[in-house]
N, C-alpha and C positions, 0 to 999 in steps of 0.2 A: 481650208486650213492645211498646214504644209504636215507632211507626217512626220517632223519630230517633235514639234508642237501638240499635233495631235497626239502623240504617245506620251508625251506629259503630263499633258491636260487629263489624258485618262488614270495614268498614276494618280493625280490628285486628288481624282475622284473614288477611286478605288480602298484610298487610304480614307475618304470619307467615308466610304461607306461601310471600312471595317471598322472607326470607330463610332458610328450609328448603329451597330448590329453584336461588336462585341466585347465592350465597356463595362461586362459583368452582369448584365440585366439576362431577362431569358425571357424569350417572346414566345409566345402563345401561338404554333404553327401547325398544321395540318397539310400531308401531304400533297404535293400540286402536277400530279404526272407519274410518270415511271422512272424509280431513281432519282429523286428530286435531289439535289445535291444539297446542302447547308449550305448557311449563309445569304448575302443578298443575292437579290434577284430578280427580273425584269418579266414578272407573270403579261403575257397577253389573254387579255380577256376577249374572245372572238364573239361579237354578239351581232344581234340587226334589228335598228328601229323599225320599230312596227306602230304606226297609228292603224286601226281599225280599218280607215279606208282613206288616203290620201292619196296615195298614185294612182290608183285606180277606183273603181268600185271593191263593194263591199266585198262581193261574190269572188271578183277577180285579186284580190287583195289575197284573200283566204287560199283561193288556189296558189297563189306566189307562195306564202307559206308553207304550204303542204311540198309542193315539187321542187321552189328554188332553196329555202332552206331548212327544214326539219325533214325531210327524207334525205338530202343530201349528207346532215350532220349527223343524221343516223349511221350513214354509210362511212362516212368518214372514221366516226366512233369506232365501227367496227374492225376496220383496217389499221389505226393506229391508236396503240392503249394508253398513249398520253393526250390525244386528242378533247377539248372540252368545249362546249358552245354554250351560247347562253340565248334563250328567248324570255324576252324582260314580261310577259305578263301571265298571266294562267288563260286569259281567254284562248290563248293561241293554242295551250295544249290541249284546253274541253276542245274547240274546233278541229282539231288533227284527230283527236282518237274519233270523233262524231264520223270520218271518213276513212281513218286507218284504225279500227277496235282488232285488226289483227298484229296491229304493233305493241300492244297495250305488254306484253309480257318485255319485251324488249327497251321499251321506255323507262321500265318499273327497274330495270338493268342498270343501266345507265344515269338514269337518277339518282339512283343509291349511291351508286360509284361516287356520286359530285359531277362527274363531268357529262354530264348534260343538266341544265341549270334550270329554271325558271323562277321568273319575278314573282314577288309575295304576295303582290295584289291583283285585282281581279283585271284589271286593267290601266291606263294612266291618263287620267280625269286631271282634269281642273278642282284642284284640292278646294278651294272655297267657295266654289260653286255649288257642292254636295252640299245635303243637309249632314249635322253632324252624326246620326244613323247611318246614311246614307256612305260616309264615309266610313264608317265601321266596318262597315258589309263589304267594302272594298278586301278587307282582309280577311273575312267567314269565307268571301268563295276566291281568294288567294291562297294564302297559306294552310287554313284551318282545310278546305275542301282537299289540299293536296293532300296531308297526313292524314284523312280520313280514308282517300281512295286509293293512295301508293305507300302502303306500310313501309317503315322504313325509310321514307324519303321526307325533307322538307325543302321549305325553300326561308331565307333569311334576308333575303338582299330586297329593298324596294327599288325598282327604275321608274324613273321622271325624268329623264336627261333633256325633253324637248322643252318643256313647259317653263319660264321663266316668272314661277308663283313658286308657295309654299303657304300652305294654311299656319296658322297659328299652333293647332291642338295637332298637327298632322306626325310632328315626332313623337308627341304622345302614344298617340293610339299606334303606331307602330309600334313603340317600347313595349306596350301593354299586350300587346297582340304576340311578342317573340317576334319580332323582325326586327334586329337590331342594326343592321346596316341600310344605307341608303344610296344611291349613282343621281344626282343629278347633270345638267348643265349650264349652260349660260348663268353662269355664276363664277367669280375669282378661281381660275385653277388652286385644286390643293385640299387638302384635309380636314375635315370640321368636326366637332364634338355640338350637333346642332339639337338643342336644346328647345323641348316645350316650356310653358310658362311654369305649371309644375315643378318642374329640374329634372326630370325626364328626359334621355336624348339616345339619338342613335350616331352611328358613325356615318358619315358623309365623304363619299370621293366628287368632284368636281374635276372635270377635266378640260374647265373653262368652256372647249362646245366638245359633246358628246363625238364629232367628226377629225376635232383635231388631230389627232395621232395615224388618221389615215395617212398624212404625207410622208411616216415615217414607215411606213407597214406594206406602200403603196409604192415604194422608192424600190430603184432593185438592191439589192443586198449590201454592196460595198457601200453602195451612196447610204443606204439604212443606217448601217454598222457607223457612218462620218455622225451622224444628224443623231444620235440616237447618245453618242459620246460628246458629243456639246449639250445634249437635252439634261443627262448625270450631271456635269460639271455645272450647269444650271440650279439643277434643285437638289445637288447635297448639301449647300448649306442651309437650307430650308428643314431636309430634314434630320440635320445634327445637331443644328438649334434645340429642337423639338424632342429629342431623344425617341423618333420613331425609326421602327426596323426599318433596314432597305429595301423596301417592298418598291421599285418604280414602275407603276402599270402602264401598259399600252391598252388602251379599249379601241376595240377593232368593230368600229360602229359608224355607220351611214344610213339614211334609210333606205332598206329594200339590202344591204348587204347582206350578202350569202358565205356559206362557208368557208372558208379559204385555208389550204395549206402553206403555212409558212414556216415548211419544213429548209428549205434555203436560206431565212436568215436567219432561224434559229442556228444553224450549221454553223451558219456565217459567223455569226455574234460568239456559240460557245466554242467554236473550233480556234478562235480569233489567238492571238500570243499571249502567252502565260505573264500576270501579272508581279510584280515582287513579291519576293516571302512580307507573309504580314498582309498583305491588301487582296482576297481572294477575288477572284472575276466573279462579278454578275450570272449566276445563270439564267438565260431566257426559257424560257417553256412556257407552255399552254397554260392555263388557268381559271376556274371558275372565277363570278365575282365574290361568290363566299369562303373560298381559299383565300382569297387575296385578303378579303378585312380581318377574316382568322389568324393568317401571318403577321399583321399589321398592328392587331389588337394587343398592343402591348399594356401592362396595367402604369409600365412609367414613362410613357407615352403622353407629352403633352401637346393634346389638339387644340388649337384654336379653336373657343368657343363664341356659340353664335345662337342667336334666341330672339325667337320674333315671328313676326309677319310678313312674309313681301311677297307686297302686292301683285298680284297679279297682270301684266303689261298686255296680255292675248285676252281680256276679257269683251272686249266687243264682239270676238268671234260668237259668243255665244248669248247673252241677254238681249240686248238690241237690233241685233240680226238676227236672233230665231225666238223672238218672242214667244210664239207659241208654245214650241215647243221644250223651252225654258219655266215658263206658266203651268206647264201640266207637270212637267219635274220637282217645280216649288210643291204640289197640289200632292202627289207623289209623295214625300217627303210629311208631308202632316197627317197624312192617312194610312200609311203603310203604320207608322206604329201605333197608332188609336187602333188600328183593328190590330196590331198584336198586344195590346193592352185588353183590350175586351174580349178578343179571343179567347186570352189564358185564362179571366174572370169566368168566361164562360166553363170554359173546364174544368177549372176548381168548384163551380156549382155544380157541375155536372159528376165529378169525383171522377173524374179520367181526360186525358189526352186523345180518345178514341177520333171524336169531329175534330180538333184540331186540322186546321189544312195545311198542315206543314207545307205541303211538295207545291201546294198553290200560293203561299205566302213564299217561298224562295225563288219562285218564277218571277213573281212580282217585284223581287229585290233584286234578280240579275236583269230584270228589265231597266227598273230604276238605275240601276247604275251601266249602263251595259254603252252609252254613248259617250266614247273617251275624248280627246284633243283636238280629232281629227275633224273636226266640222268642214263639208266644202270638199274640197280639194277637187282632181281630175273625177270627171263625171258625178260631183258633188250635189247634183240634185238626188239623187240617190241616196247617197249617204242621210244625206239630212234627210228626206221621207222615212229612213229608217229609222233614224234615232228619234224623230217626232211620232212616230208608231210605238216606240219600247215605252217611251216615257206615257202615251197616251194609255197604253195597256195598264203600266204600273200604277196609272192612278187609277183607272176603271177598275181594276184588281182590285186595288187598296180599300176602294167606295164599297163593290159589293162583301167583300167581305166582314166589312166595319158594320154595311146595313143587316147582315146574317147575325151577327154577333147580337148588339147590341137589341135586333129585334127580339131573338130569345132571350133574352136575360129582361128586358121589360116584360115580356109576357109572363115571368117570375115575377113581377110585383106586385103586391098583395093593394093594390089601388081601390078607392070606393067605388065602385059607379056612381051611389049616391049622390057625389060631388061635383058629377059629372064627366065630359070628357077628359082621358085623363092623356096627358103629355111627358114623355118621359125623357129627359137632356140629362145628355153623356156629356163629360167632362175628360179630357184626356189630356190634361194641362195636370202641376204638382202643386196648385195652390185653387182655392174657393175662389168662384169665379161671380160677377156679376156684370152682366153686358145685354145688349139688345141680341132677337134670338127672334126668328121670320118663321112659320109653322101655316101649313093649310089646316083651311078649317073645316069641318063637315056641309057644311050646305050653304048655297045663296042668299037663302033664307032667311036665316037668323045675326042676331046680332050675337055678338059673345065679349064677356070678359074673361080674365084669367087670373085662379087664383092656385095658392100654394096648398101646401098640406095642411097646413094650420087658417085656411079662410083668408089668408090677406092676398088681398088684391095687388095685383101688378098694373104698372104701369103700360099702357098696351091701346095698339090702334091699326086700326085698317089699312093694309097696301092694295095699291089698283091690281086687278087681278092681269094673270098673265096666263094664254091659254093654256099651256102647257101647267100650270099652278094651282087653276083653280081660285078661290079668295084665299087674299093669304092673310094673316094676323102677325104684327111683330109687339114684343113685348120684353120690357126690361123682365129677366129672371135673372132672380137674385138668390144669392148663396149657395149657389151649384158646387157639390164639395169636389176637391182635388179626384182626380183617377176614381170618378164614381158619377154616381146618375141623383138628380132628382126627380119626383114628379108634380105635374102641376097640371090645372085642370082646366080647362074651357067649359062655361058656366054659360049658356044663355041668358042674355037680358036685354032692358027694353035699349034702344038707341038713344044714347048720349051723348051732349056734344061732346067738343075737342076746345075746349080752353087752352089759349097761349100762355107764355107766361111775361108777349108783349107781342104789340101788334106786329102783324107781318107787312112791311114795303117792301118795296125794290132796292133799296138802298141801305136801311138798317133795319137789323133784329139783333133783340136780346133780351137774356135768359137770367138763370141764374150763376149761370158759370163766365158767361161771355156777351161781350157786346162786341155785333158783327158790321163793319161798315162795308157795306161792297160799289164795287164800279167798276164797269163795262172790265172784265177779263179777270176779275179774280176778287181775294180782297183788299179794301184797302187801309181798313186800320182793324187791329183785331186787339179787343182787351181782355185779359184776365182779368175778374172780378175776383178772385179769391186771393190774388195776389195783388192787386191792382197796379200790372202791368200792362203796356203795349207790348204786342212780344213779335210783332212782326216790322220792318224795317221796307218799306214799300217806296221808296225813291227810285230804284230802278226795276222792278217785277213786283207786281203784285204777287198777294199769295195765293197760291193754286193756279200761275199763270200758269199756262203751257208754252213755247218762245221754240223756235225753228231757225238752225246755222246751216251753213256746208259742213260738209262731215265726209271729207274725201281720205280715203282709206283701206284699209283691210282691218280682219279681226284679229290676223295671226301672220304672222312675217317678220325678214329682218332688221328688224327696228331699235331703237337705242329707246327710246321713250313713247309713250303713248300717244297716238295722233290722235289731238285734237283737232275738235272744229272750228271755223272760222266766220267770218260774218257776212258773206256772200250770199246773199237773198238769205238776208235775217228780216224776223218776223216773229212779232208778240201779239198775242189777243189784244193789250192796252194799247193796240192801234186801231185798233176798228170801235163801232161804237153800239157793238152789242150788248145790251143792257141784261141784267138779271130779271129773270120772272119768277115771282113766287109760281108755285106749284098746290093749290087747293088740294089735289087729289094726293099728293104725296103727303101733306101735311096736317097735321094732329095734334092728340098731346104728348104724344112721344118722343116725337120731332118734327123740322119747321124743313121744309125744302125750297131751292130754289133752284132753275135752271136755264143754260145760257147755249145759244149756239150759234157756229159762226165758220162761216166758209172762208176756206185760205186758198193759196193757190192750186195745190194737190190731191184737197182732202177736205175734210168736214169738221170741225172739231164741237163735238157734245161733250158739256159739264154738267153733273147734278152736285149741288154742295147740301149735305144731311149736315144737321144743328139739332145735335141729341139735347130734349131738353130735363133729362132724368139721367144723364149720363155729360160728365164731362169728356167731352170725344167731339169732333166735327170729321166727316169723314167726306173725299169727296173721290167720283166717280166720274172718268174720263173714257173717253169714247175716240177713238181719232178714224172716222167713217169715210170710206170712197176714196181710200189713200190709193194712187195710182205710181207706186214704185220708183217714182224719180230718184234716179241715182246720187250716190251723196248728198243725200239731206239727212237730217236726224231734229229728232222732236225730243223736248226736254218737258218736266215740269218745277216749276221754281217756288220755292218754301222761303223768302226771306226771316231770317232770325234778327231778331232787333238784338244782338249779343255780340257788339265789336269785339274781337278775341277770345271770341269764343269755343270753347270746348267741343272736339268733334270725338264722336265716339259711335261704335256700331258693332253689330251682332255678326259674328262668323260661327263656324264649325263649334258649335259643343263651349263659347268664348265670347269675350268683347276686345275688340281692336278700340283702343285709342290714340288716336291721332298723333301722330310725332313722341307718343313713348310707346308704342306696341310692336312694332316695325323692328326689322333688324339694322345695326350700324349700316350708315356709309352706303355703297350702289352696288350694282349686279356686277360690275365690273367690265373688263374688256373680256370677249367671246372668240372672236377669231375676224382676222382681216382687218377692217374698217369698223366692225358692230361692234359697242363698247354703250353698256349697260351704264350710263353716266351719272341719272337722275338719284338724288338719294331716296331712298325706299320711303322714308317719310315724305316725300313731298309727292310722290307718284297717285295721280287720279285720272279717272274714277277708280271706285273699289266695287268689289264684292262683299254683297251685303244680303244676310239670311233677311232676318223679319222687319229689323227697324234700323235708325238711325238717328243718333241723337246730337242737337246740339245744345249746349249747356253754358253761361256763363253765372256771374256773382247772386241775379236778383232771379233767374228760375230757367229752364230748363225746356228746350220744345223735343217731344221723343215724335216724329214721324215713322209711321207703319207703311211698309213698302211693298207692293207687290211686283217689282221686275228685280233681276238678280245686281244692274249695275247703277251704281248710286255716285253722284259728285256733291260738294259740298263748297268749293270756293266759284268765286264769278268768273264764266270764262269767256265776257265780253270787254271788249277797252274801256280802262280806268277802272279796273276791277274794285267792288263796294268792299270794303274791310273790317265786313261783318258776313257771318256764315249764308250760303245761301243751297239748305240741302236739294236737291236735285236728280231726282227719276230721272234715268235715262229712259224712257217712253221705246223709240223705233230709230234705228238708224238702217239707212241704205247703200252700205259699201257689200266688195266683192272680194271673195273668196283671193288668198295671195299665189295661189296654185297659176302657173301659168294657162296654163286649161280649164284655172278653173270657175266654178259659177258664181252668177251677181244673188245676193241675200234681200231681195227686196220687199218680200214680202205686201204684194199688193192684199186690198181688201181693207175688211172693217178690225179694229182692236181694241181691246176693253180692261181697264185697270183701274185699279180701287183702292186710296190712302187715306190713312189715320191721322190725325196730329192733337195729342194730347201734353198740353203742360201742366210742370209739378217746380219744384222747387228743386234748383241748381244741380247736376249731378245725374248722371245717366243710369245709376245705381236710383235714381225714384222715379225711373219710366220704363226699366225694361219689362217690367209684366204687364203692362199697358202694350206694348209695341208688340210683341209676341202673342199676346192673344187677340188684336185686333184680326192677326192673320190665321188663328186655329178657332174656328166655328165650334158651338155648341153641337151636337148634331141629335136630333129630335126623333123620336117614335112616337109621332103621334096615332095614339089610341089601339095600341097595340092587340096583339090576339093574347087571348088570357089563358096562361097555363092549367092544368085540371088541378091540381096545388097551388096557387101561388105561395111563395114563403117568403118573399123578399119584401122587406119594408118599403115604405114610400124615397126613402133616400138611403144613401150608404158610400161612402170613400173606401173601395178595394183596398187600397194602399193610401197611405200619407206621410209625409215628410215633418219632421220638427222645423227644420232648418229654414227660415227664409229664401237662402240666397245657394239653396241645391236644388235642384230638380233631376226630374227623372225623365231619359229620354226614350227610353222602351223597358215593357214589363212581356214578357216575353216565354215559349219554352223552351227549355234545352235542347238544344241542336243533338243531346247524344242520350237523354232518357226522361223520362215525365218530371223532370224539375222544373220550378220555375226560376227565369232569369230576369235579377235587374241592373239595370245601368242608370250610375248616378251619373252628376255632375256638379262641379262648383262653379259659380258663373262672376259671381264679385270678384275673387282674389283674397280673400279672407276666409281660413281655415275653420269649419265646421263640426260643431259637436252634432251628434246626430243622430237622433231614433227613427226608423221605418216602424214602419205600424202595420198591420196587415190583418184584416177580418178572416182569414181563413189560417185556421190550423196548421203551421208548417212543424216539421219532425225539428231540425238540424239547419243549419247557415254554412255556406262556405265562400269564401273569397276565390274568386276568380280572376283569369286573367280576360282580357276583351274578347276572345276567341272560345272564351268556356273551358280554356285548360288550365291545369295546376291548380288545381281544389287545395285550399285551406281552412280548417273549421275556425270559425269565429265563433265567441260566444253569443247564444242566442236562446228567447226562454220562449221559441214557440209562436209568439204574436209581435212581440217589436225586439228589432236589433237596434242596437248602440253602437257607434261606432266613430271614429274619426272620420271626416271628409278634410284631405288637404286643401289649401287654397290653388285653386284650378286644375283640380283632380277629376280625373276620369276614373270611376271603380266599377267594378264588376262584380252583380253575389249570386250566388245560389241558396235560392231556396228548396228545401223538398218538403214537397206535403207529407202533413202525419197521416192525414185518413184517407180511405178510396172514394167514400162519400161524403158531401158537405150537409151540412143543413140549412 
C-alpha cells in the first residue's frame, strides 16, 4: 500500500476507534503494563499451546515447559515490568513447581501482578467426551486449586484454542465456577457472548486459528506496523457496529511458542506519527488474556450471541482409536461419584469426615481427567500408555473406594439372618430403580432364590460360572430407592425349572414385551407388543448387525469436515450365513439367550443377544476377537429405527443434544489458509455421546444405551435409508496426524455392551432407561455385620421431588465437613423442587460449582425447596447439625 494511502486508511481507523471507545459510555478496564495510556489499544497477549504431549513425549514436553518457556517468562518478567505471558492450563504450573518449589514465592509475584497468567482449567480436553463431573473437576483443580494455594491470585480466562468442539453445558459450568471469559479457535474470527442452554454465558475471543496473528508478530517491525494498520481498518467496523471498546488483540500463540520480546514493534507501533487531534493512536503493549476481556467488558457492548453444541470434528482421535482406554474413562466417570455419594453417607453415619479419603478421591479425579487433546502425536505411543494408565487408575480408584464405602455401611444394616443370605444393592442414580443385578452366590451346592424384605420373591436364575466368579445368580431387583441401598436375601431352595414365556428357536422368540425375529447377523423384524409396533427397519442392516468400511484417516488434523468412511472392503454379518444358537446355559426365566459367531477377514466377531423376560430391555453384547490391526478399517454397529424422519437426540455433559436444534447456527467458519470449517454444526457426524442415544418419531421411540464414547445415526453407505440408523462406532484403525507420529491400531480382543429399550415417542420417556442400563447396581453380598447394626433393611440418603432433576455427585466440601450437592435439569423445563435428606443438616447454602460464594437459602433441616431452572446446573451446601448420627 503506497504510504499516503496508508496514512489515510489509518486516519480512518483511528477516528473509528475513537468513536468506539469514546461516545460517552465508560468501559470497565484494568491496567495492562506500565503507564498504560487511555484509550484504544492493540494488547498482545504472549502465550504457547501446550497439549500434554504432541511434539514430543510426555517427559520431554514438560521439560520444554520448564526451560523453553516458564523459566524464560520468569526472566523475562523480571527485567521488564510491563512484560506478561500466559500459560493456558494449571497442569503446567502444578508440573513447574513439582520441579521448581524454589520458585514458588516468585510465581505467587507475578501472578498477583496479572502478568503472569494461567488458564482456569485443569487442562484442555475434549469438552464432551468428559462425564458431566468429570467436566466440573476440570475447574476444582483450575481455578479453585489456584485460589486455594496462591492467595491473592486467580485465574479467569478458559483456553481451548485447538479443539474444534464445545460441549453444550461447558459455558455454564464455566459461568458457575467464576471463569467468565473464554480463548477459543478454529472458529469465525471475532467476539461472542456464548451462551449455555440455561442463558448463562461467558465472553469468547476467537482469533479464527489460535496461530493466525503470528504473521503479524513474526514480521519485522515496519512490515508489522503495514499489516497490522490494514488488520484496524478491517475490523473497526465490526467493532463500531457492536459499540465494543477498542480492545484489538494479537495472541502470540503457536505450539511449543516461547517467550518473545516485542520490544521493537511495540517501539515501532507506539513511536509511529502522531495521529489527529480527536483520533488518539492505538497503544500497543503487553497484556494478559484477563486484562484484555476486562477492558473489553463493556456493560453496552453488544456481542454476538451464540448458544449450542458444536460438535466435535477430532472425535475419532479418541473413542474408536483408544477404545480401551476410552471404556475405562466412561467406567471412571460412573464410579468416582458413587463412591463420593457413599462415601459422604458413610461419614454422616459415622458423625465425622475423619475416613473420608479426600487426598485419594482427588488423585483419582486428576487421573480421570489428566488426558487432554493431545492423543498420538510424536513418540505417541507413550503418550497414549499414559493416559490409558491415568484413566485405568481412576477407575480402579473409583471401584475400591465405592467397595470400602458401601461395604461399611451394609455391615450397618440391621438384616435378619433368619431370611437368610442377605444382599445389599447400592443405588447411585436420583430415581427408584428396578433392573437385572448378577451377584455370586455362597456355594456350588445349593440352589437359591431371592427374596426382599418383605418375602417376595424375585425374578432370578443362574449364569454359567466364570472362574474368576464363582456361580453367579442374576435377578430382577425391584424398587432399589434413589441414592440409597436395599436389602434382599438368597434363600435356599430345592431346584426349579425355568419356564419360558414361549418357546426358544433359532429363528423366533417371544415374551411379553417383544416378538424377536432373528437371521443369520442380527435381527430381522423386532415387535413391540405393548405398542404394537415394528420398530426396526431391516432392509439394509439388520439390528445388532455389526458392518465394516475403509476408514482412512486421522483422529485430529487439518480438516474442514469429518473423514468418513468408505466402502472399500465393506462387509456385513448378513453376508455370511452364520445362524443364531439358542444358548440352554445362558437361558432361563429371566432371560432367553442367543449366540452367533463369525469369522471376517481380520477378526472374529462374537454376539450374545439377552431377551429380558421380566424387564423390557434386550441388551446385546459384542466381542470383536483376534482383530489384527489392519490399517483403515473401522467396525460399526447398526440399530435400524423403522422412524422415517425421525428424531435424533442424545446425552452429553450434565444435557441432551437434539439433533438439528441444539447445535450452534451456521459452521466453524474459515481458520486460516485453505482450512475452512464449512459443514453446518447440525449436520456434522458422528457425535459424542455419554450413556445413550435416542431415536424417536410419531408412533414411539427406540432409546439405545451405548457403551463407546462416538455414535452416528444417519446411513453412511450409497443410497442412504431415510430412516435413522443409530450406530456405535465399535474400532477404527487410522494414525495419529503428527508427522512422526504413531498408527492407533489397537490389535487384540474387544468387548462392548448395548441396551435398546422402547417407549412411546420422545426421548424425554427413555432417558432413564439409557442412563442406567450403563450405571450398575453394585452389590455386597452378605456382608460382615457391625457390633450395632442400626440401619434398616432399605433407606434413600437423599431424594429428589423432581422427575426431570437429578443429582450428579453428593459429595464433601473441598474446604470443611459440609456436605456438597450438584443438581441438574436434564428436560429443559424449570423445576420446583424438594431434596429430602435422612440425616440432620444445621443450615443450606447456595454455592457456586467451585464451592465458593455461600448463600443461605431457606431450609428446615431435612428437605430444601427450591427452584431448579430449566437446564440449570446448581450447587448447595449442606452442613450437618450433629457430630453423631443415629
Amino acid at each position: 500500500m503506497p504510504k499516503t494511502a496508508r496514512a489515510l486508511a489509518l486516519c480512518l481507523v483511528l477516528s473509528s476507534l475513537a468513536a468506539a471507545s469514546t461516545d460517552g459510555r465508560r468501559s470497565r478496564r484494568i491496567d495492562a503494563g506500565a503507564n498504560p495510556k487511555a484509550g484504544p489499544a492493540i494488547p498482545i497477549i504472549s502465550s504457547s499451546h501446550q497439549d500434554i504431549a504432541w511434539m514430543n513425549s510426555p517427559e520431554a514436553c514438560r521439560e520444554y515447559r520448564d526451560t523453553q518457556c516458564i523459566t524464560p517468562a520468569l526472566e523475562m518478567m523480571a527485567g521488564n515490568p510491563d512484560y506478561c505471558f500466559v500459560m493456558e492450563n494449571m497442569l503446567n504450573l502444578m508440573e513447574y513447581l513439582e520441579r521448581h518449589p524454589e520458585r514458588r514465592a516468585e510465581i505467587l509475584k507475578y501472578t498477583r501482578e496479572g502478568r503472569l497468567e494461567w488458564g482456569a482449567t485443569f487442562n484442555q480436553p475434549y469438552e464432551s467426551l468428559l462425564s458431566g463431573e468429570q467436566l466440573v473437576r476440570e475447574t476444582y483443580f483450575g481455578r479453585r486449586w489456584l485460589t486455594r494455594n496462591f492467595p491473592g491470585c486467580d485465574a479467569r480466562v478458559y483456553f481451548n484454542p485447538d479443539v474444534p468442539g464445545r460441549a453444550l453445558q461447558m459455558q455454564q459450568i464455566l459461568s458457575k465456577a467464576g471463569i467468565p471469559y473464554m480463548i477459543i479457535s478454529r472458529y469465525h474470527e471475532g467476539l461472542y457472548r456464548w451462551a449455555g442452554p440455561d442463558g448463562s454465558s461467558v465472553l469468547a475471543y476467537s482469533p479464527g486459528h489460535y496461530t493466525n496473528a503470528s504473521a503479524i508478530l513474526g514480521a519485522p517491525p515496519a512490515k508489522a506496523v503495514t499489516a497490522l494498520e490494514e488488520r484496524l481498518a478491517k475490523w473497526s467496523p465490526y467493532y463500531r457496529q457492536r459499540r465494543i471498546p477498542a480492545e484489538f488483540p494479537l495472541l502470540n500463540s503457536v505450539d511449543f511458542s516461547q517467550p518473545t520480546d516485542f520490544g521493537p514493534l511495540i517501539k515501532a507501533w507506539n513511536g509511529g506519527p502522531e495521529s489527529k487531534p480527536g483520533t488518539p493512536h492505538p497503544t500497543m503493549k503487553y497484556s494478559s488474556a484477563g486484562r484484555f476481556f476486562e477492558a473489553l467488558d463493556s456493560p453496552e457492548a453488544v456481542f454476538d450471541r451464540v448458544t449450542g453444541e458444536r460438535p466435535n470434528l477430532w472425535l475419532y482421535i479418541h473413542g474408536p482409536t483408544h477404545h480401551r482406554a476410552v471404556t475405562a474413562q466412561r467406567e471412571a466417570g460412573i464410579l468416582l461419584p458413587a463412591a463420593e455419594i457413599f462415601s459422604t453417607a458413610l461419614a454422616l453415619l459415622e458423625g465425622g469426615f475423619d475416613g473420608y479419603p479426600e487426598e485419594e478421591m482427588d488423585e483419582a479425579w486428576l487421573a480421570a481427567i489428566y488426558p487432554d487433546h493431545g492423543w498420538g502425536g510424536k513418540e505417541g505411543q507413550i503418550t497414549d500408555r499414559l493416559f490409558l494408565k491415568k484413566y485405568e487408575f481412576a477407575r480402579d480408584s473409583g471401584r475400591r473406594m465405592l467397595r470400602k464405602a458401601i461395604g461399611k455401611i451394609a455391615a450397618r444394616v440391621a438384616a435378619a439372618p433368619a431370611k437368610g443370605v442377605p444382599v445389599v444393592l447400592f443405588n447411585s442414580l436420583s430415581w427408584e430403580r428396578t433392573l437385572p443385578v448378577a451377584v455370586n452366590v455362597p456355594s456350588f451346592q445349593e440352589s437359591w432364590q431371592v427374596l426382599d424384605g418383605e418375602d417376595r420373591q424375585m425374578p432370578a436364575q443362574f449364569l454359567p460360572s466364570r472362574a474368576s466368579d464363582g456361580l453367579r445368580l442374576e435377578f430382577i431387583a425391584r424398587d432399589v430407592p434413589a441414592l440409597g441401598y436395599k436389602t434382599f436375601y438368597l434363600v435356599r431352595s430345592e431346584p426349579e425349572g425355568a419356564p419360558l414365556s414361549g418357546s426358544p428357536q433359532n429363528t423366533v422368540y417371544e415374551n411379553d414385551f417383544y416378538r424377536v425375529e432373528l437371521a443369520p447377523g442380527g435381527i430381522k423384524r423386532l415387535t413391540d407388543k405393548t405398542i404394537r409396533q415394528d420398530v426396526l427397519n431391516t432392509e439394509k442392516f439388520l439390528g445388532f448387525e455389526v458392518f465394516t468400511m475403509r476408514s482412512v484417516g486421522n483422529g485430529a488434523g487439518e480438516f474442514g469436515r469429518v473423514q468418513q468412511p468408505t466402502m472399500e472392503g465393506f462387509d456385513k454379518l448378513s453376508l455370511h450365513e452364520t445362524a443364531w444358537g439358542y444358548d440352554p446355559a445362558e437361558s432361563g426365566a429371566l432371560r432367553t439367550v442367543f449366540t452367533m459367531e463369525q469369522p471376517l477377514a481380520n477378526c472374529t466377531i462374537r454376539q450374545k443377544l439377552i431377551i429380558y423376560n421380566h424387564d423390557k430391555r434386550i441388551d446385546c453384547e459384542v466381542s470383536i476377537l483376534g482383530w489384527d490391526g489392519d490399517p483403515y478399517r473401522e467396525f460399526r454397529l447398526a440399530v435400524p429405527v423403522n422412524a422415517p424422519g425421525g428424531r435424533i437426540a442424545y446425552e452429553v455433559p450434565m444435557a441432551v443434544v437434539e439433533v438439528g436444534k441444539s447445535e450452534i447456527p451456521g459452521t466453524g467458519g474459515p481458520a486460516y489458509g485453505n482450512l475452512n470449517y464449512d459443514e453446518p454444526c447440525s449436520e456434522i457426524r458422528p457425535r459424542e455421546v455419554q450413556n445413550f442415544i435416542d431415536a424417536s418419531g410419531r408412533e414411539f421411540g427406540l432409546t439405545l444405551t451405548t457403551s463407546v464414547a462416538v455414535n452416528d445415526f444417519l446411513d453412511p453407505t450409497p443410497g442412504p435409508a431415510p430412516y435413522p440408523i443409530l450406530q456405535p462406532v465399535l474400532l477404527a484403525s487410522r494414525r495419529s496426524c503428527h508427522g512422526e507420529g504413531n498408527w492407533y491400531l489397537q490389535e487384540g480382543d474387544h468387548h462392548y455392551r448395548f441396551s435398546i429399550y422402547t417407549h412411546s415417542g420422545g426421548w424425554t420417556n427413555g432417558w432413564r432407561r439409557g442412563i442406567e442400563a450403563n450405571t450398575p447396581l453394585f452389590a455386597v453380598v452378605n456382608p460382615g455385620r457391625a457390633e450395632k447394626p442400626d440401619l434398616p433393611e432399605s433407606r434413600a440418603f437423599f431424594s429428589l421431588s423432581a422427575a426431570n432433576a437429578l443429582v450428579s455427585t453428593v459429595k464433601k466440601c473441598a474446604d470443611d465437613d459440609a456436605v456438597v450437592v450438584r443438581l441438574y435439569e436434564i428436560e429443559g423445563r424449570p423445576a420446583e423442587l424438594e431434596l429430602q435428606t435422612t440425616f440432620p443438616m444445621g443450615r443450606a447454602e447456595a454455592v457456586n460449582i467451585i464451592e465458593q460464594n455461600p448463600r443461605p437459602i431457606p431450609f428446615d433441616g431435612k428437605v430444601l425447596k427450591t427452584q431448579l431452572g430449566h437446564h440449570a446446573i446448581e450447587t448447595v451446601k449442606l452442613r450437618p447439625a450433629l457430630k453423631t448420627q443415629e
